[in-house]
C-alpha positions in Angstrom: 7.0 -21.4 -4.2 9.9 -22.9 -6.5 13.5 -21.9 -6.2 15.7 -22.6 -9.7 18.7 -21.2 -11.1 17.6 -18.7 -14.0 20.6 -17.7 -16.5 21.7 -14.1 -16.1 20.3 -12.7 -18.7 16.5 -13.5 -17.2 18.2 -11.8 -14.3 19.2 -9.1 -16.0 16.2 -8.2 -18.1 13.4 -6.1 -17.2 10.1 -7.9 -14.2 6.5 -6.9 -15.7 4.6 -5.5 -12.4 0.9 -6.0 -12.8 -1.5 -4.9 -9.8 -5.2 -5.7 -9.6 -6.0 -6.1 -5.9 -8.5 -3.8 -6.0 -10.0 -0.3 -7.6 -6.6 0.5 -9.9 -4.8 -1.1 -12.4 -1.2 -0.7 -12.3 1.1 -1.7 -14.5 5.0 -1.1 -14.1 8.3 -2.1 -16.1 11.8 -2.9 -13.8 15.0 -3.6 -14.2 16.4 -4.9 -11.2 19.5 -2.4 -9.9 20.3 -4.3 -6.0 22.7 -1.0 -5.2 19.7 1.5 -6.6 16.3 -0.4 -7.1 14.7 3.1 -7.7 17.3 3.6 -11.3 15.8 1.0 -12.5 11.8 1.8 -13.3 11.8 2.2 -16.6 7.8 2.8 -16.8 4.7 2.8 -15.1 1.2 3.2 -15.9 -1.6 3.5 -13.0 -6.0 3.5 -14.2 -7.9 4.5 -11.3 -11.6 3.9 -10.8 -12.9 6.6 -8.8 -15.1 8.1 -11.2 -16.6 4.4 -11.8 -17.2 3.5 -8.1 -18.3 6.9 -6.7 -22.3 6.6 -8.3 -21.9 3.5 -5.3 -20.2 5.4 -2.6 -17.7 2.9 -2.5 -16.2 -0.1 -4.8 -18.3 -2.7 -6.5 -16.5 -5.7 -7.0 -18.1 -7.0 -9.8 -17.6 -3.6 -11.6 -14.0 -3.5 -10.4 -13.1 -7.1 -11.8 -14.9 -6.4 -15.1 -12.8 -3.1 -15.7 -9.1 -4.7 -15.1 -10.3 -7.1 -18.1 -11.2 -3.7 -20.1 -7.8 -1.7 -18.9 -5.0 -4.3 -18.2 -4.0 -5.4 -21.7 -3.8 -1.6 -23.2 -1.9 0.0 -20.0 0.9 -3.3 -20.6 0.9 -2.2 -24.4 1.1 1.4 -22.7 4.0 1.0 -19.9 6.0 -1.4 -22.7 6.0 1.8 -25.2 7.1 4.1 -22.6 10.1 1.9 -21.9 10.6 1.6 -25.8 10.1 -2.4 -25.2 8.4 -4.8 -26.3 7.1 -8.5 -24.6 10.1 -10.3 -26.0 12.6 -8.4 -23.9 10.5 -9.3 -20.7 12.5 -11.1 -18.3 10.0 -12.2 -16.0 6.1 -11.2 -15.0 5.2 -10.6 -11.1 1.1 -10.0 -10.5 -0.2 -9.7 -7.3 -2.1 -12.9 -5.6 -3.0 -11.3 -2.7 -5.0 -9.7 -0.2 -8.0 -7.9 -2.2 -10.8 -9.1 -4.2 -10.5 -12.2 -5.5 -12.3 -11.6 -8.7 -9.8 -8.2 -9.6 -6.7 -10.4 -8.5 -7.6 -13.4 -11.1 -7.5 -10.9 -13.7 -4.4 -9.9 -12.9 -2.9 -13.3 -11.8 -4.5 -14.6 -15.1 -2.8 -12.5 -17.6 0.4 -12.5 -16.2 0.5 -16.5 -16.2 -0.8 -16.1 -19.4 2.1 -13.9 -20.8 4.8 -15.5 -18.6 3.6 -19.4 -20.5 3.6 -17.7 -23.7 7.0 -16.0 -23.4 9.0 -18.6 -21.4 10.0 -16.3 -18.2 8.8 -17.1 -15.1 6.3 -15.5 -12.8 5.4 -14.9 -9.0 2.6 -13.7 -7.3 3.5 -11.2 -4.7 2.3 -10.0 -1.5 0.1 -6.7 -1.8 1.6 -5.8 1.2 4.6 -6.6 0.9 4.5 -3.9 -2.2 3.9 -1.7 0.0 6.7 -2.0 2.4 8.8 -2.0 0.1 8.2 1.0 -2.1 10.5 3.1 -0.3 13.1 1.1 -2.2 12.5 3.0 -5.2 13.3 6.3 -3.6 16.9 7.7 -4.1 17.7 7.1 -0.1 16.3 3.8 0.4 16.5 2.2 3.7 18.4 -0.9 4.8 16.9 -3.6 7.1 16.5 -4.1 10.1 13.7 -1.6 9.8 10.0 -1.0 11.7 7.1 -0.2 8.7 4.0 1.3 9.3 1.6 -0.2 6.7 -2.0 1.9 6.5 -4.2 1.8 3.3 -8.2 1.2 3.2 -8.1 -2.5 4.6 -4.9 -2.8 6.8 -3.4 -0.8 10.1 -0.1 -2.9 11.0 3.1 -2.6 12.1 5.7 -4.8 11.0 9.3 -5.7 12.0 11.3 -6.1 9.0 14.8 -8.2 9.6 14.9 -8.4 5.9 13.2 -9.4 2.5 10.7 -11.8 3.7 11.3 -11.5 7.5 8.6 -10.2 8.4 6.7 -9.9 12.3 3.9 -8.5 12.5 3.7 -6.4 15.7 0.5 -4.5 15.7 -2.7 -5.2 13.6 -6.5 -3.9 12.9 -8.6 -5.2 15.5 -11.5 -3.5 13.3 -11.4 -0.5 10.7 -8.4 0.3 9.2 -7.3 3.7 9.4 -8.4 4.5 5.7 -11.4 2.7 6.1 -11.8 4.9 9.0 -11.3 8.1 6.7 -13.7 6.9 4.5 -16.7 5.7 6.3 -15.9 9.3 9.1 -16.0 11.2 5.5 -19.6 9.6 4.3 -21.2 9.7 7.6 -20.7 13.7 6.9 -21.6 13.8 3.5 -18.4 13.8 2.0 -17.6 12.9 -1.5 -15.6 9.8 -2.4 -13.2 8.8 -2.0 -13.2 10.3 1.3 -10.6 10.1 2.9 -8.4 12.5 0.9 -11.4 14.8 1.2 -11.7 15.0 4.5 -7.9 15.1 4.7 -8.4 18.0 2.4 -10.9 19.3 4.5 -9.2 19.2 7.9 -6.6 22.0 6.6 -9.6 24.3 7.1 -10.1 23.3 10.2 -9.5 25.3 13.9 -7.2 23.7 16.4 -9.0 22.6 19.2 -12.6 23.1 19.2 -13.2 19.1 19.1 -10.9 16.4 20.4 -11.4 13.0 20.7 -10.0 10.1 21.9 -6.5 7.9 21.0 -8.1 4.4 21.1 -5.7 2.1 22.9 -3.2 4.3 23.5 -3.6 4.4 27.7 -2.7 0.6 27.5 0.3 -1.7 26.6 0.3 -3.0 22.9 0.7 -2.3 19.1 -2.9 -3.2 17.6 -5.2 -0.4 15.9 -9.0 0.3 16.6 -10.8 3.1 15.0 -14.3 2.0 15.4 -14.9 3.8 18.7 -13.2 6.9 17.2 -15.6 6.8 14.2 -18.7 6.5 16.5 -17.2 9.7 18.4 -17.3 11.7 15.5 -20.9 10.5 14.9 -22.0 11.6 17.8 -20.3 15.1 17.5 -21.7 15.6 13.9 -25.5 15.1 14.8 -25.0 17.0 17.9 -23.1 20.0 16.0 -24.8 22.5 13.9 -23.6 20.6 10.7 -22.3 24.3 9.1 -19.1 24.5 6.9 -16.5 25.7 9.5 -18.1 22.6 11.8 -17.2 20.1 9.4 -13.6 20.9 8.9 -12.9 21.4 12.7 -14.8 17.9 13.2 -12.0 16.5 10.1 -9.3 17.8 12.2 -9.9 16.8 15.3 -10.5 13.4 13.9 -7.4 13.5 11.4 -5.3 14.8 14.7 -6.2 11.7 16.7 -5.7 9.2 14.1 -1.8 11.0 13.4 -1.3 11.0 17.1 -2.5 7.4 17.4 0.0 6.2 14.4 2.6 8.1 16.3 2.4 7.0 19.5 2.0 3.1 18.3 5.2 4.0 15.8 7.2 4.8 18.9 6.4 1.9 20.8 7.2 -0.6 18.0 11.0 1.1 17.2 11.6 0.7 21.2 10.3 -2.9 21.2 12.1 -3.6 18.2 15.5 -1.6 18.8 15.0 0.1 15.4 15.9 3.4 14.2 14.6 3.4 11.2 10.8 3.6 10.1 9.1 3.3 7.0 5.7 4.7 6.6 3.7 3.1 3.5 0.3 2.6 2.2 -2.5 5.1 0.4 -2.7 6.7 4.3 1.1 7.5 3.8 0.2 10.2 1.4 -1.3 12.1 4.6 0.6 15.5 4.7 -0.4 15.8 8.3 1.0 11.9 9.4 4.3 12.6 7.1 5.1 15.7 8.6 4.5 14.5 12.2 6.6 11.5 11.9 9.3 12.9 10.4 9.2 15.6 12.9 9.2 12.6 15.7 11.9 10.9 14.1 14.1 14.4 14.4 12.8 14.4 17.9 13.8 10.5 18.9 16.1 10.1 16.8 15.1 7.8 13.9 14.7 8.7 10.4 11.4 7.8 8.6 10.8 6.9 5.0 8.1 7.6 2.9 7.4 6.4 -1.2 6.7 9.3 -3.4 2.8 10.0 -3.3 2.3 7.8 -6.6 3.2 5.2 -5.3 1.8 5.0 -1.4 -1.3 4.5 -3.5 -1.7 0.7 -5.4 0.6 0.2 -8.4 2.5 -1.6 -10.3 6.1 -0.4 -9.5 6.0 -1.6 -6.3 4.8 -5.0 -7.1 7.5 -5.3 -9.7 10.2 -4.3 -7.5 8.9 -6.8 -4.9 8.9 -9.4 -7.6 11.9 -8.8 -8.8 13.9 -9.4 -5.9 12.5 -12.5 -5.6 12.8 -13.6 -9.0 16.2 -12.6 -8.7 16.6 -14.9 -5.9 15.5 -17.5 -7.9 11.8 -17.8 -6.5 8.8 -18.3 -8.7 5.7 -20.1 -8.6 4.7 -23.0 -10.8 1.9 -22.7 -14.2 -1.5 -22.9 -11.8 -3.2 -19.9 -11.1 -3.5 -18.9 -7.5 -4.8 -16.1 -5.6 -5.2 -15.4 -2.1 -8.0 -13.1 -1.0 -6.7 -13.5 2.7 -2.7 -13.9 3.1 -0.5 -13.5 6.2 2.4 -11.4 5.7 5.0 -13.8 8.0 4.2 -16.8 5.9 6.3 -15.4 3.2 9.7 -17.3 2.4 12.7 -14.8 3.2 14.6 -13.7 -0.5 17.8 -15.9 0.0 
């Protein structure tokens, strides 16, 4: 990555944010405001697939990559007429390079270098994680490092200390399934529709407390790392052995929802101790849970610490978040050079701190 001087007014103008790690294009227009990130979205635009990959029961790369190509270019025509712009008043361009699919994050890496060359602004790739962590920035009460975030989407369970924008420790990870990758595969194996896990989310409100319970893997033992496998074979085994009726299911997504919240909460304590934090941000599709927000911020009334959430829209992949993460670092001078580069695999503490 590059560090230059920009003038101010590349500073000043509004970052492109383009996200195609996976199953959603996002596409998001920001004007960098350090005092109030959040003041300064001036439009996003967000193309899910579901209806595409749910024939599969799950996403199809291939199909995924081919649709970014069909949505990208009209939802950047879209979020520019929203913000009564147009791509000569673009400042700079951040994509994301990585983690996901490699074929959906060339698409998105290859357009923005494409329209960063064209225009003369520079580009970066950001960290789809990183998005993520940072998307509580865009709320009107955003939190200040030092912080502790909990990031949980489809592919990652971690917990991160965060000493500032790039200064990053990562002190709990996925051992095997994520926590929505947990949702979703619990949800199939019960015939659930996808996407599951906001199904079975949805149908665990139905659901009685206490006739099923199941374990809190890796809680009766030191340590920060997540492991739902052996959780996800429980509820197998308590599905075929059940009588498979209505009220069943949603008691089953209960009891299972209850011990992945109760999990999340009891590694979320542990990491604000061992980090001497006393503030927690929660990110990541899983942060849209109703039962995991309300929990946590019931804990933090409880301990003492005060936990931060993005709005539902963007917990989910988008654009906004990978524009505010790239305009920081744009902003700090940081971009990356004409080639284009994505990472399917990319550790979160390699990233340069924004200084």
């Amino acid at each position: 990555m590059e560090t230059t001087a920009f003038s101010k007014t590349q500073l000043t103008k509004p970052v492109l944010g383009i996200e195609t790690s996976c199953d959603e294009t996002g596409v998001a227009l920001l004007r960098w405001h350090p005092e109030a990130p959040g003041e300064g979205l001036l439009s996003h635009a967000l193309y899910s697939q579901i209806k595409l990959h749910a024939e599969y029961g799950g996403v199809v790369p291939e199909l995924a990559s081919r649709d970014h190509v069909r949505k990208l270019l009209p939802l950047v025509r879209e979020a520019l007429a929203q913000a009564g712009l147009t791509p000569a008043d673009l400042g700079g361009v951040a994509y994301t390079a990585g983690p996901g699919l490699v074929g959906a994050l060339l698409v998105g890496a290859s357009a923005a270098r494409a329209m960063a060359w064209a225009l003369g602004v520079p580009a970066i790739g950001v960290h789809h994680m990183e998005g993520h962590l940072l998307a509580p920035l865009l709320e009107e009460d955003p939190p200040e490092p030092p912080f502790v975030a909990l990031l949980v989407s489809g592919g990652h369970s971690m917990l991160v200390e965060v000493k500032g924008i790039g200064e990053y420790r990562i002190l709990g990870d996925t051992l095997d399934d994520a926590a929505g990758e947990a949702f979703d595969k619990t949800a199939k194996l019960m015939g659930l529709p996808y996407p599951g896990g906001p199904a079975l989310a949805r149908l665990a409100e139905q659901g009685r407390p206490g006739v099923f319970r199941f374990s809190r893997p890796m809680t009766d033992r030191p340590g920060l790392d997540f492991s739902f496998s052996g959780l996800k074979t429980q509820v197998l085994l308590a599905w075929q052995q059940s009588d498979q009726g209505e009220q069943t299911r949603a008691d089953i997504a209960r009891a299972f929802e209850e011990a992945i919240v109760d999990t999340m909460i009891i590694k979320c304590r542990r990491a604000l101790q061992a980090a001497g934090a006393k503030r927690l941000v929660i990110a990541g599709g899983v942060g849209a849970n109703k039962r995991l927000r309300a929990e946590l911020a019931a804990a933090g009334e409880k301990d003492g610490f005060k936990a931060y959430f993005p709005r539902l829209a963007f917990c989910t992949d988008n654009g906004a978040m990978i524009a505010l993460a790239g305009a920081i670092r744009l902003a700090h001078g940081q971009h990356q050079d004409e080639s284009v580069q994505v990472f399917p695999r990319w550790d979160l503490e390699s990233l340069p701190p924004a200084m």
